[in-house]
C-alpha positions in Angstrom: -70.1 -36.2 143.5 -68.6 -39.1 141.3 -65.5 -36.8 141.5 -65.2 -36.6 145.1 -66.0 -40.4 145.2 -62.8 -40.9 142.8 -60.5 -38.5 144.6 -61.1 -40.4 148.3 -60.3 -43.1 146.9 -57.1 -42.4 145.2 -56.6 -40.9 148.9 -57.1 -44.1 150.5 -55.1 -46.1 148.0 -52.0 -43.7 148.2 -51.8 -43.7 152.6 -52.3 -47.7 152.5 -49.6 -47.5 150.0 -47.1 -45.4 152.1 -47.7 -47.3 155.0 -47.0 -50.7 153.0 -43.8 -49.2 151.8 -42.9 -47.7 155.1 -43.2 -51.5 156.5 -41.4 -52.7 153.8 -38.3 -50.6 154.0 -38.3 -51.3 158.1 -37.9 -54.9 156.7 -35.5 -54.4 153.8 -31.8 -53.4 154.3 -31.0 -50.0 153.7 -31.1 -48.1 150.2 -27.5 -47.6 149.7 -25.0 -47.6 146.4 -24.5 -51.5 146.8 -26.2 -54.4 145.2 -27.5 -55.7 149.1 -30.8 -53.7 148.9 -31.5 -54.4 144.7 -30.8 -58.5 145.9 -32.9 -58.3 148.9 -35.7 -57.1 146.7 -35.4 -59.5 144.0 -35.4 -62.2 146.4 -39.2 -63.7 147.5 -39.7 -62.1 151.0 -42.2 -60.3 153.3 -40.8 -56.7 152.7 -40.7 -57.4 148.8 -44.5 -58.3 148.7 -45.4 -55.1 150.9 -43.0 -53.1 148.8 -44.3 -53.9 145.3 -48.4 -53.8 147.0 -47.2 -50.8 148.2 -46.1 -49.4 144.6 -49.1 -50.8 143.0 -51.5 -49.3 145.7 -49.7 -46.0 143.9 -50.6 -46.8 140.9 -54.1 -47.7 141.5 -54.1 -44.5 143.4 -53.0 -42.4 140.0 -55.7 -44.3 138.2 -58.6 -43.0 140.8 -56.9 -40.0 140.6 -57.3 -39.0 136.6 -61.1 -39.6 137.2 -61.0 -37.8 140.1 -59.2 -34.8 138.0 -61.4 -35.5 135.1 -64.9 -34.9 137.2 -63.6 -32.0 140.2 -61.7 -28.8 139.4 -58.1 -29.4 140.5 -58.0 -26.6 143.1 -60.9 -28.9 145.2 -59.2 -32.2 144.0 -56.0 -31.3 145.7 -57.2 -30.3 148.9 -59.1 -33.9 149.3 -55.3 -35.5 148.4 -54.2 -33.7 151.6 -56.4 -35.6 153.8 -53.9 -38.6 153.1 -51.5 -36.6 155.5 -54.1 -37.0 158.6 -54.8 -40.9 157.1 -51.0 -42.1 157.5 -50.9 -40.0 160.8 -53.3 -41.1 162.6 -52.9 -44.9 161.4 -48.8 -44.6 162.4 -50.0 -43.3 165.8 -52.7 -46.1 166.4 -51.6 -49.6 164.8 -49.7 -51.9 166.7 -45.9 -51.9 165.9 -45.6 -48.3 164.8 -44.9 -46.4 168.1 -45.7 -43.4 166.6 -46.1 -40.8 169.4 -49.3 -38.5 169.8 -48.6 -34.9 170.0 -51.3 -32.6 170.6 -49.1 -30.2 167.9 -49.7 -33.2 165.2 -53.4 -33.0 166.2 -53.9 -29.1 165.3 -51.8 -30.1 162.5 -54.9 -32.1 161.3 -57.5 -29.7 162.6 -55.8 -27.1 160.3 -55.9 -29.5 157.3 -59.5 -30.6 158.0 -60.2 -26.7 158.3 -58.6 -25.8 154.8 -61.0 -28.6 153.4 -63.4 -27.9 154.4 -63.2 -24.1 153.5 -62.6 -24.7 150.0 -65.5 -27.3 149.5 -68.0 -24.5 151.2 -70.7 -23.3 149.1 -69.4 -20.1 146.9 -65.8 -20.4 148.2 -64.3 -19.1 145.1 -65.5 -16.7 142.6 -64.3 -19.4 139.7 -67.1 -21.8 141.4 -69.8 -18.9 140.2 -71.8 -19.0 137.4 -70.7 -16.5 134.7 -73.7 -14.1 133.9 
């Protein structure tokens, strides 16, 4: 349990962290081969304190993560990490100022994610979750 404890977290962490890096680069100026966006970061700003929470909410997220791998068999640790796709999602498509557009396709997106999940946590899903006799 302490696994799956570990492993929604690191999910949490890592979709709060690509939606603070999202807002950051909407506020930065564009990556590009010139010294404008390297400047703009090194310069005290809104979108350089949402970019570097926004790296450090990834690497709190790969901290929670190697407990999460320590404690859960990757093959059930990797399927909660995809549950950070329906997070950012549904938080794009519901906080004010992202304008993200519903789609009901987006929504069986997520239906089918939630489905996958939950078939690999059922009870004697896999033969490798058996006991060996």
């Amino acid at each position: 349990m302490k696994g799956v404890v570990w492993a929604l977290m690191s999910v949490l962490l890592v979709s709060v962290a690509q939606l603070l890096l999202r807002s950051a680069m909407q506020v930065l100026p564009p990556v590009a081969p010139s010294w404008s966006f390297i400047s703009a970061v090194l310069q005290p700003q809104k979108g350089t304190l949402m970019l570097l929470c926004g790296l450090l909410g990834y690497v709190a997220s790969m901290g929670c993560w190697f407990f999460a791998l320590h404690r859960l068999p990757l093959s059930k640790a990797y399927a909660l990490l995809s549950l950070s796709y329906i997070l950012v999602w549904a938080a794009a498509i519901w906080l004010p100022g992202w304008h993200e557009p519903f789609s009901w396709r987006g929504a069986l997106g997520v239906l089918v994610i939630v489905a996958g999940v939950l078939v690999i946590f059922l009870p004697g899903a896999s033969r490798a979750d058996r006991p060996k006799v």
